[in-house]
C-alpha positions, 0 to 999 in steps of 0.5 A, spaced: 534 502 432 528 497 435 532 491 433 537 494 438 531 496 444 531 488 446 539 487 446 539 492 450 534 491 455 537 485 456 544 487 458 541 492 463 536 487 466 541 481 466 545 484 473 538 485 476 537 477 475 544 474 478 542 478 485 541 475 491 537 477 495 536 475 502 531 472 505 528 474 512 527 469 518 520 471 521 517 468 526 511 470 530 509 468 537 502 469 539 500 475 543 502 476 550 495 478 552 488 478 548 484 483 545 477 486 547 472 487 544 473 494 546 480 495 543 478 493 536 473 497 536 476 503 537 480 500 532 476 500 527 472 506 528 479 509 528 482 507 520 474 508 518 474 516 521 481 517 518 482 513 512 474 513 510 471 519 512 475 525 508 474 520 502 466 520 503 466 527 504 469 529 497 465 524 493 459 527 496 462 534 495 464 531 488 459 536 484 461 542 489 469 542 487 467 541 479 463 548 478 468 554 476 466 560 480 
């Protein structure tokens, strides 16, 4: 049975390496007006609030959640 597991996965594995794939043109232009200051720190501010925030609170309440009551 092992000796056939490299046989086999080479036949399911050859297909995949003959595809082409397609590669995407992008090309990028320079921003048509700047950014403030304020503008990237309302940003910024925003990402930490809600990425950062609700992960802050369940480390700091980490030994509330572990307690069976």
């Amino acid at each position: 049975m092992s000796s056939l597991t490299p046989l086999l996965l080479r036949s399911l594995t050859g297909p995949a390496r003959r595809l082409m794939v397609p590669r995407a043109q992008v090309h990028s232009k320079p921003p048509r007006e700047q950014l403030g200051v304020l503008d990237i720190t309302i940003g910024l501010t925003s990402c930490f609030v809600c990425c950062l925030l609700p992960a802050g609170w369940v480390l700091s309440h980490l030994e509330s959640y572990k307690k069976r009551e």
